[in-house]
PyMOL Python script that loads the backbone (N, CA, C, O; Angstrom):
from pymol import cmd

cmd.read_pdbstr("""\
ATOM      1  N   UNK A   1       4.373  23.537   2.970  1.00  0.00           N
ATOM      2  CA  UNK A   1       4.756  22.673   1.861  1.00  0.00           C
ATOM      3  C   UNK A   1       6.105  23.131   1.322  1.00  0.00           C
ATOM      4  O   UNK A   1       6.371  24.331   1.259  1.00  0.00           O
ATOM      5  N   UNK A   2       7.109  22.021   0.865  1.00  0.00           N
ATOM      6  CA  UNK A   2       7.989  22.726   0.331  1.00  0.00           C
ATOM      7  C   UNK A   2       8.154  23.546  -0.987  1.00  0.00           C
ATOM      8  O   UNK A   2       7.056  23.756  -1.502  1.00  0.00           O
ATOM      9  N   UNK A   3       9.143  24.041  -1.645  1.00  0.00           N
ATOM     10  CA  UNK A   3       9.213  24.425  -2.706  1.00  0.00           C
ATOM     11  C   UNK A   3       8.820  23.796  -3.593  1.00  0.00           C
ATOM     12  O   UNK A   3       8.991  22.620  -3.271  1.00  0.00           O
ATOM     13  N   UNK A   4       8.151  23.882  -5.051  1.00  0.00           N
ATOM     14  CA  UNK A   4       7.492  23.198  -5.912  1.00  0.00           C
ATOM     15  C   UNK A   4       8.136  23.351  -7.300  1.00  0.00           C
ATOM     16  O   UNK A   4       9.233  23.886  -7.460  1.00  0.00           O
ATOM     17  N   UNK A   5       7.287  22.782  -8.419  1.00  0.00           N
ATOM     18  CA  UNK A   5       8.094  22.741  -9.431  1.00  0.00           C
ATOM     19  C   UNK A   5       6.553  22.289 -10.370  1.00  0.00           C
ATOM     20  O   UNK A   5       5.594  21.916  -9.694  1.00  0.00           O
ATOM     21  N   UNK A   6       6.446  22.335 -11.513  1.00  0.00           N
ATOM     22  CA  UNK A   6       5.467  21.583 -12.530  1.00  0.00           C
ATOM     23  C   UNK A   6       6.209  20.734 -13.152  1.00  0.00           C
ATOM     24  O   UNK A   6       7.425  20.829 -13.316  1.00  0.00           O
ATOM     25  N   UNK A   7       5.143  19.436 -13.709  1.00  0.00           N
ATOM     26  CA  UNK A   7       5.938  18.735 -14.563  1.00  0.00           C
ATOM     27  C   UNK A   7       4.804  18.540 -15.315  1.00  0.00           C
ATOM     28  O   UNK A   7       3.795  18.449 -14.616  1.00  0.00           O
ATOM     29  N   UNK A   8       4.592  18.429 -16.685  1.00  0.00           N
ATOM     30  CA  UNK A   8       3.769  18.010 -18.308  1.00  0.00           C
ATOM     31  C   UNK A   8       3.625  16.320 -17.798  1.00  0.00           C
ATOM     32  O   UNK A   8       4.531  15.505 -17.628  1.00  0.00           O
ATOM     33  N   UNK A   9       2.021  16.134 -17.620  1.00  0.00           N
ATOM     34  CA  UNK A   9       1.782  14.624 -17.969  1.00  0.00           C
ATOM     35  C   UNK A   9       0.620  15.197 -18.524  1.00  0.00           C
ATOM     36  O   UNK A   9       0.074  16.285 -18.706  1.00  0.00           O
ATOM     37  N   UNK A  10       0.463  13.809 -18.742  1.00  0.00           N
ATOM     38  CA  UNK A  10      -0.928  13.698 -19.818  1.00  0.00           C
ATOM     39  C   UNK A  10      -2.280  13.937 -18.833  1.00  0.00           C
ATOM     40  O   UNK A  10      -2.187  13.871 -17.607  1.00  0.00           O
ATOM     41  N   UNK A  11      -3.580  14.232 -19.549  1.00  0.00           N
ATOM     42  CA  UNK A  11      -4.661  14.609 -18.282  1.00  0.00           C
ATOM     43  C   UNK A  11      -4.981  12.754 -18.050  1.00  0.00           C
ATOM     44  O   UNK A  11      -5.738  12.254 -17.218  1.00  0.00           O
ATOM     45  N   UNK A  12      -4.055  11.973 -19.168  1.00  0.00           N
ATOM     46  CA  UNK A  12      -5.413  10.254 -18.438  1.00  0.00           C
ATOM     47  C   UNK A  12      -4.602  10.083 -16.925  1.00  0.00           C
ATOM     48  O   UNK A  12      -5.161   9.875 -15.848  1.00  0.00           O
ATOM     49  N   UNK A  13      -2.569  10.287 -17.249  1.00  0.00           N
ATOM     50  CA  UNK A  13      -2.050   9.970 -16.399  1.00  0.00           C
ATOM     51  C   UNK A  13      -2.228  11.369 -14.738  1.00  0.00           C
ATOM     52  O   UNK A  13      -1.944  11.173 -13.557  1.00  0.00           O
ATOM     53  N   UNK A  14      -2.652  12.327 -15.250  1.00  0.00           N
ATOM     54  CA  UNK A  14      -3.509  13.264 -14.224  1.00  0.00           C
ATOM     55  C   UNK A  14      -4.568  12.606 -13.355  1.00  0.00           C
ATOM     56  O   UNK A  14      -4.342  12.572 -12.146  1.00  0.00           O
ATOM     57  N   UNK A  15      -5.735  12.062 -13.834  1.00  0.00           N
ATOM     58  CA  UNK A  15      -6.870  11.255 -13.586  1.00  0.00           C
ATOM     59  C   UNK A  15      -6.535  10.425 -12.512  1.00  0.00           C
ATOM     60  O   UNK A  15      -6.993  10.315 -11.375  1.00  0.00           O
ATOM     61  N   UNK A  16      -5.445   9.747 -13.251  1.00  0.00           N
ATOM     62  CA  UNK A  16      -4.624   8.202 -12.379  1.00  0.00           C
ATOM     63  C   UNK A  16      -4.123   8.624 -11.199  1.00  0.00           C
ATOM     64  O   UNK A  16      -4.375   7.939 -10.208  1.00  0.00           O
ATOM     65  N   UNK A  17      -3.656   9.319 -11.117  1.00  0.00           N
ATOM     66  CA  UNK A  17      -2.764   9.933  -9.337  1.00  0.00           C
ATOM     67  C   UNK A  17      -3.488  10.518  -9.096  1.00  0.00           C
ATOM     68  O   UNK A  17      -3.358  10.497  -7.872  1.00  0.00           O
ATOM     69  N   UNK A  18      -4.492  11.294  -9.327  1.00  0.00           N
ATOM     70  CA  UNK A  18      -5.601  12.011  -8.172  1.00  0.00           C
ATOM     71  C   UNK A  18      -6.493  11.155  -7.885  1.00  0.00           C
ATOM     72  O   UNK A  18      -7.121  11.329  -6.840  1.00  0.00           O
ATOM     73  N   UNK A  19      -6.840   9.820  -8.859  1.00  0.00           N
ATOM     74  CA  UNK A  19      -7.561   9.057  -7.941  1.00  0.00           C
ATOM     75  C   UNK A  19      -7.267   8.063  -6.925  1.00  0.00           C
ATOM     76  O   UNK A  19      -7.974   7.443  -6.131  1.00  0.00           O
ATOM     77  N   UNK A  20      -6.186   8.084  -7.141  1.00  0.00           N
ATOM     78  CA  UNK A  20      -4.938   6.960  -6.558  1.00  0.00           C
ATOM     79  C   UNK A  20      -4.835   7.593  -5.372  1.00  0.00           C
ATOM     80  O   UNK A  20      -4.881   7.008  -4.289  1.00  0.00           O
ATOM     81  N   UNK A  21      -4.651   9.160  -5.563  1.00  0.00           N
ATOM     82  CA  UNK A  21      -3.890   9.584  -4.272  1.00  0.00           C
ATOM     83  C   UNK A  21      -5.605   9.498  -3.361  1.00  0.00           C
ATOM     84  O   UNK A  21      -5.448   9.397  -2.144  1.00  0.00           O
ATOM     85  N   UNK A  22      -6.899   9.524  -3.755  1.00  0.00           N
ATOM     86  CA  UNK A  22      -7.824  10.236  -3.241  1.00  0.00           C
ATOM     87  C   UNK A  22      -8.284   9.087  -2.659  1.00  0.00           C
ATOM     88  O   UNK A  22      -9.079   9.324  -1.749  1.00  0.00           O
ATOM     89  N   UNK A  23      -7.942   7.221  -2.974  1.00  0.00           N
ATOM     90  CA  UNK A  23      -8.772   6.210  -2.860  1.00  0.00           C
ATOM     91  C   UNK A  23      -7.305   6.448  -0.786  1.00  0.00           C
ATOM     92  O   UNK A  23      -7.739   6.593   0.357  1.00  0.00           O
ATOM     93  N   UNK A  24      -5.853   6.383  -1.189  1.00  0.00           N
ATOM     94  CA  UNK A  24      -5.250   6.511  -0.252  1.00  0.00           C
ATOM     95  C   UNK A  24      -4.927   7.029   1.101  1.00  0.00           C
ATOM     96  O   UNK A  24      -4.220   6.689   2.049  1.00  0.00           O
ATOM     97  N   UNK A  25      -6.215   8.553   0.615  1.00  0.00           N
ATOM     98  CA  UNK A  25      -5.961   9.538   1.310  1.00  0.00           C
ATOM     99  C   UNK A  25      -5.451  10.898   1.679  1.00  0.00           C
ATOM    100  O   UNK A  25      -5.796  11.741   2.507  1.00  0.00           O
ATOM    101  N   UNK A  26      -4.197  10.787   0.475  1.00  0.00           N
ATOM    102  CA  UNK A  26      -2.841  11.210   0.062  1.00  0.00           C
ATOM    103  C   UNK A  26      -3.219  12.954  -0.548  1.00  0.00           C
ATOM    104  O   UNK A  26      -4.223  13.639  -0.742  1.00  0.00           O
ATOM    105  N   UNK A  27      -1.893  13.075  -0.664  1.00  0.00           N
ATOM    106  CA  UNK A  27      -1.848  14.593  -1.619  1.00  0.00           C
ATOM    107  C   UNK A  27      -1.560  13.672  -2.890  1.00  0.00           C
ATOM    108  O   UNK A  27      -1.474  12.448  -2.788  1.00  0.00           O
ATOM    109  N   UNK A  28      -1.383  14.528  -4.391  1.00  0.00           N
ATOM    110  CA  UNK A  28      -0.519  13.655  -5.800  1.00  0.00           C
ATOM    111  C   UNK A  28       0.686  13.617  -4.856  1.00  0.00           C
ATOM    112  O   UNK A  28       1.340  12.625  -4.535  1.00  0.00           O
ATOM    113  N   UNK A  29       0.869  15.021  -4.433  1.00  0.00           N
ATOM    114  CA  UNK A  29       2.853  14.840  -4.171  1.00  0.00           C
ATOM    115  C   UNK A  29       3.300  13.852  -3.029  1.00  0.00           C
ATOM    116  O   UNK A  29       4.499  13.801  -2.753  1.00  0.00           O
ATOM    117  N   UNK A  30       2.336  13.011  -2.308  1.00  0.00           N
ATOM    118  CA  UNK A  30       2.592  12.061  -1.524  1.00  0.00           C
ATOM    119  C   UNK A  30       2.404  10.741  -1.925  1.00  0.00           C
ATOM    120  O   UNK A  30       2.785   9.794  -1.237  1.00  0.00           O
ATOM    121  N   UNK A  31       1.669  10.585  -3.318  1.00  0.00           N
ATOM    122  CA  UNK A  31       1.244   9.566  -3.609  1.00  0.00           C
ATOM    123  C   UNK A  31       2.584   9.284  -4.785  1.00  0.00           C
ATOM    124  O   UNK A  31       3.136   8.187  -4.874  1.00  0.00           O
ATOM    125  N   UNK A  32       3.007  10.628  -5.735  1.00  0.00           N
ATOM    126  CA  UNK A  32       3.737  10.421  -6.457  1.00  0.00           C
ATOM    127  C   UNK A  32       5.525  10.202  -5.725  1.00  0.00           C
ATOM    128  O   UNK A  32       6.543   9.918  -6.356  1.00  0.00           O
ATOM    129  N   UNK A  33       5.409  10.407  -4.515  1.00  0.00           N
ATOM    130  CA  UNK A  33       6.713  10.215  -3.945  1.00  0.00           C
ATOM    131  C   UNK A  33       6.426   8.503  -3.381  1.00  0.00           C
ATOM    132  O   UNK A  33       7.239   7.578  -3.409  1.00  0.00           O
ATOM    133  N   UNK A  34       5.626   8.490  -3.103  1.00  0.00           N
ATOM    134  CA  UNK A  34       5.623   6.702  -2.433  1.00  0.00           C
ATOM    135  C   UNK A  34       5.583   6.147  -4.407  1.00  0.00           C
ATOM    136  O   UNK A  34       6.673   5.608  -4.598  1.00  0.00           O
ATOM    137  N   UNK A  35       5.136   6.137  -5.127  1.00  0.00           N
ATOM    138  CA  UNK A  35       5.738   5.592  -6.635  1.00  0.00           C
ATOM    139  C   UNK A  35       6.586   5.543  -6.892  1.00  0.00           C
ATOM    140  O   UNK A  35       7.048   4.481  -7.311  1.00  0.00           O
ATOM    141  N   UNK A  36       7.645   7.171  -6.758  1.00  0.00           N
ATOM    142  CA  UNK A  36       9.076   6.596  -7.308  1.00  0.00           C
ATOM    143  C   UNK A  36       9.819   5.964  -5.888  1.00  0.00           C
ATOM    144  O   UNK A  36      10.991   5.653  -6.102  1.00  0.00           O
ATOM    145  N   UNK A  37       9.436   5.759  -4.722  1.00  0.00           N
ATOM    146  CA  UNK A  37      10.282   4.834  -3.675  1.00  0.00           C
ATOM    147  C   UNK A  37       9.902   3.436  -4.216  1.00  0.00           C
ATOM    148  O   UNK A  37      10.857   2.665  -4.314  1.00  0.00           O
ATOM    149  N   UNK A  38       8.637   2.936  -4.604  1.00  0.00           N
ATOM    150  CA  UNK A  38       8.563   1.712  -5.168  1.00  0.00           C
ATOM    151  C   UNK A  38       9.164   1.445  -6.258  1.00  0.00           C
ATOM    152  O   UNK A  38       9.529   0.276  -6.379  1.00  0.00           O
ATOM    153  N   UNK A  39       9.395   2.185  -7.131  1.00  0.00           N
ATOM    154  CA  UNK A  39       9.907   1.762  -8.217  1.00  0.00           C
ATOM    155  C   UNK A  39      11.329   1.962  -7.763  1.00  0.00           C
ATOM    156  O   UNK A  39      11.964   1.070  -8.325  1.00  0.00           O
ATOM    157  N   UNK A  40      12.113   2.655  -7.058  1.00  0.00           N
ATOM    158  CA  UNK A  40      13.693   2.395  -6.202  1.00  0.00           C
ATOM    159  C   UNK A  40      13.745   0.753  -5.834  1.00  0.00           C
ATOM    160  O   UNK A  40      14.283  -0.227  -6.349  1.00  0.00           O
ATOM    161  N   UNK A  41      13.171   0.913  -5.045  1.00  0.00           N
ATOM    162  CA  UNK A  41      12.770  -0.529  -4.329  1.00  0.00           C
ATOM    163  C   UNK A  41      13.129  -1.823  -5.549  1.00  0.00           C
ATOM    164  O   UNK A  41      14.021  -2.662  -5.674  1.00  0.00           O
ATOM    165  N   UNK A  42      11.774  -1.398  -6.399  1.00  0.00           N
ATOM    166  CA  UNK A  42      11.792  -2.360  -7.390  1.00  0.00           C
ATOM    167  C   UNK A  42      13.583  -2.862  -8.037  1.00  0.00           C
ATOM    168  O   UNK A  42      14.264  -3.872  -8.217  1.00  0.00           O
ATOM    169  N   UNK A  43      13.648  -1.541  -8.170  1.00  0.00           N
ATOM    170  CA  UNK A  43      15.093  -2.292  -8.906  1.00  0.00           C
ATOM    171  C   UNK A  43      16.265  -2.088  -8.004  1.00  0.00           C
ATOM    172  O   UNK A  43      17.419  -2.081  -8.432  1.00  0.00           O
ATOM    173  N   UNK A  44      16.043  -1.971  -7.117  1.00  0.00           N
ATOM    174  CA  UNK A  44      16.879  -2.672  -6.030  1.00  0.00           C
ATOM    175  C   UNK A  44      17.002  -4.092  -6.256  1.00  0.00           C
ATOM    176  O   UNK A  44      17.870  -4.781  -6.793  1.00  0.00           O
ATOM    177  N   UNK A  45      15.760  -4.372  -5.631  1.00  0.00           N
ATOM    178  CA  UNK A  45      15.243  -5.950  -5.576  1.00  0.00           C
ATOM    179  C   UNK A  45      15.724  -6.737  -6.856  1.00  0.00           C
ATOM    180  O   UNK A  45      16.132  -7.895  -6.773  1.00  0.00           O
ATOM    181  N   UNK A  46      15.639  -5.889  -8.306  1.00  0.00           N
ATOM    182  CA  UNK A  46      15.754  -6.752  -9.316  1.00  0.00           C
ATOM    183  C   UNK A  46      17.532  -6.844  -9.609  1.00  0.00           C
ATOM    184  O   UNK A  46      17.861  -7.679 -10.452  1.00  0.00           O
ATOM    185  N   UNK A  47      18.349  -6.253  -9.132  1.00  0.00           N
ATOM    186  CA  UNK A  47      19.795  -6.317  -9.122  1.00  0.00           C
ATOM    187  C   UNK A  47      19.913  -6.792  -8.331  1.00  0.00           C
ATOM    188  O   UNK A  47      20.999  -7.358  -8.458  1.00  0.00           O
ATOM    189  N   UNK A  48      19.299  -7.142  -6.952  1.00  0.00           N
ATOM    190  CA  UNK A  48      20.102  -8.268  -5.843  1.00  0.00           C
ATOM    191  C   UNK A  48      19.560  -9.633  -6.371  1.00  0.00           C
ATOM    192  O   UNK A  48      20.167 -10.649  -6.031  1.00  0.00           O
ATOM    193  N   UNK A  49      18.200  -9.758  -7.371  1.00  0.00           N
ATOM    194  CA  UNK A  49      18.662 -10.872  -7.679  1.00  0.00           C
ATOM    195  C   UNK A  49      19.173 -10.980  -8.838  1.00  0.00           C
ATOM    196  O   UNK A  49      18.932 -12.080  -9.335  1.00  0.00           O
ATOM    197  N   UNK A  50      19.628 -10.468  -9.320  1.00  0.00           N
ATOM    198  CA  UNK A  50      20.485 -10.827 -10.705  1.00  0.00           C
ATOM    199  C   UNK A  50      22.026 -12.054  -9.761  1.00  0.00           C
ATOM    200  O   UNK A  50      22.534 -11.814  -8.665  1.00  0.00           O
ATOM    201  N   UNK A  51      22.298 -13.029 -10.519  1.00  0.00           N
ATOM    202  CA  UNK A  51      23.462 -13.580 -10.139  1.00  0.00           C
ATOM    203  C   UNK A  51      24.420 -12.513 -10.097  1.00  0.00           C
ATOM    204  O   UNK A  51      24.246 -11.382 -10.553  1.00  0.00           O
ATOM    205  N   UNK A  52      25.778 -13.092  -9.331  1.00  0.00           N
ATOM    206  CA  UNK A  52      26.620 -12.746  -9.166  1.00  0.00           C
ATOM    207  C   UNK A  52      27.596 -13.081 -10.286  1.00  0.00           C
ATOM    208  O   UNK A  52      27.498 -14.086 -10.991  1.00  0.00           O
ATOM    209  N   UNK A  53      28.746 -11.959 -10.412  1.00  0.00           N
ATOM    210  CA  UNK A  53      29.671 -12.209 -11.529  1.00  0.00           C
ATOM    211  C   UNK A  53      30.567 -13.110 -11.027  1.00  0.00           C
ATOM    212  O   UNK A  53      30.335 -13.568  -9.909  1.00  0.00           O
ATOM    213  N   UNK A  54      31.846 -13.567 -11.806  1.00  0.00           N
ATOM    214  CA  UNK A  54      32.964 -14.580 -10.919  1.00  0.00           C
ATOM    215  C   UNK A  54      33.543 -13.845 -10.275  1.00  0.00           C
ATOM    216  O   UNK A  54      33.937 -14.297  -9.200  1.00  0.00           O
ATOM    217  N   UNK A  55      33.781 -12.801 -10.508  1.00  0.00           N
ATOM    218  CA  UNK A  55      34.684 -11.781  -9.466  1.00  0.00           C
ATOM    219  C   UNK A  55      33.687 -11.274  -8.563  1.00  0.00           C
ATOM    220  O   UNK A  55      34.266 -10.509  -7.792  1.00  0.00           O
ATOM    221  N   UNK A  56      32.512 -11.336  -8.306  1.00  0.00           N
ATOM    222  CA  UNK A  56      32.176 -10.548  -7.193  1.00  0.00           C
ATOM    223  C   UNK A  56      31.824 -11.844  -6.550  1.00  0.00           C
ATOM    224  O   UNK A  56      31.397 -11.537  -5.438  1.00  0.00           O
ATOM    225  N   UNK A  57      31.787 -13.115  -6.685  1.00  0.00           N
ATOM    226  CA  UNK A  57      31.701 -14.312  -5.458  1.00  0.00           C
ATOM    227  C   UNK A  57      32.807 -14.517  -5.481  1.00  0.00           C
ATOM    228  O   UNK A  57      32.804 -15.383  -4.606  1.00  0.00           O
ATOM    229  N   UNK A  58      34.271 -14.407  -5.898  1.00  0.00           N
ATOM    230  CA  UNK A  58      35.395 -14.263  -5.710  1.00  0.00           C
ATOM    231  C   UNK A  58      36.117 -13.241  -4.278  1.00  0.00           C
ATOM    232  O   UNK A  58      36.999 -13.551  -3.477  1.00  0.00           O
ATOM    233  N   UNK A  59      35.371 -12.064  -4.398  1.00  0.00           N
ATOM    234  CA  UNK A  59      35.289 -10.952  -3.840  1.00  0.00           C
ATOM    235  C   UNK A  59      34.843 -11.218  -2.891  1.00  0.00           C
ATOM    236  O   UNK A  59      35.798 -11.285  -2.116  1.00  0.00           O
ATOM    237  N   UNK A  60      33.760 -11.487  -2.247  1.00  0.00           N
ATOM    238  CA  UNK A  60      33.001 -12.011  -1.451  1.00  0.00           C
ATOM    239  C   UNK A  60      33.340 -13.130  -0.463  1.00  0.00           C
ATOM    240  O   UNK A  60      33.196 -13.241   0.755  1.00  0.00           O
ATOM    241  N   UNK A  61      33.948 -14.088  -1.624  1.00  0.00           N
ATOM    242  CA  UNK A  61      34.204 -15.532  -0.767  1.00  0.00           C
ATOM    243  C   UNK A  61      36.024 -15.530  -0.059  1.00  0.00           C
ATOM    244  O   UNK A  61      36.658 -16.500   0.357  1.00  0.00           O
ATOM    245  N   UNK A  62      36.400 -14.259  -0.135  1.00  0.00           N
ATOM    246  CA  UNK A  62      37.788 -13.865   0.243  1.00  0.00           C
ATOM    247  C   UNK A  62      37.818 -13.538   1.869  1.00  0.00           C
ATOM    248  O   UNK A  62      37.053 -12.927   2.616  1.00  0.00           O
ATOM    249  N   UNK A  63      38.732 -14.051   2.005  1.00  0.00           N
ATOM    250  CA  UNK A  63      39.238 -14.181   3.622  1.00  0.00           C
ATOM    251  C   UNK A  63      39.648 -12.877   3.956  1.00  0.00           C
ATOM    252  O   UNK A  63      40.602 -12.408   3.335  1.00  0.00           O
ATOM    253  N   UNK A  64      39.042 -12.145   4.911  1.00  0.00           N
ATOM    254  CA  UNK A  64      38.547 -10.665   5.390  1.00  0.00           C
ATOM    255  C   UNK A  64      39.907 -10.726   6.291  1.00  0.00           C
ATOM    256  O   UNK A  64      40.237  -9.550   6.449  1.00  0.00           O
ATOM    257  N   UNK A  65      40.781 -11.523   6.908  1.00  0.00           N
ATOM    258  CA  UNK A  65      40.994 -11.024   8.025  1.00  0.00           C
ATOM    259  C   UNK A  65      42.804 -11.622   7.880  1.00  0.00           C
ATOM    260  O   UNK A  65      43.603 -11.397   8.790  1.00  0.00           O
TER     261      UNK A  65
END
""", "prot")
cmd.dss("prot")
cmd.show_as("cartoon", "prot")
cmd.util.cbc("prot")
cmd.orient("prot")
């Protein structure tokens, strides 16, 4: 395993990832690393759809060559 570290949560949010990780299969530290990739993900997803500004379809719609 690699190097480790503690972090302070609460025992309900304790409860929640050991059962999460236990219904999955998982370690916490595998279950809590696939959470924060979803939540990456998530706001990925939520800035590609945000519209575009005038300058960045400006930017975009510009002749490359």
């Amino acid at each position: 395993m690699a190097e480790t570290t503690t972090i302070r949560i609460s025992r309900e949010t304790h409860a929640r990832v050991s059962r999460l990780a236990a219904e999955r299969h998982e370690t916490i530290d595998e279950t809590v690393s696939q959470a924060i990739r979803a939540l990456r993900q998530d706001a990925m997803a939520s800035d590609l759809a945000t519209e575009l500004a005038d300058e960045e379809t400006t930017w975009l719609d510009a002749d490359a060559g």
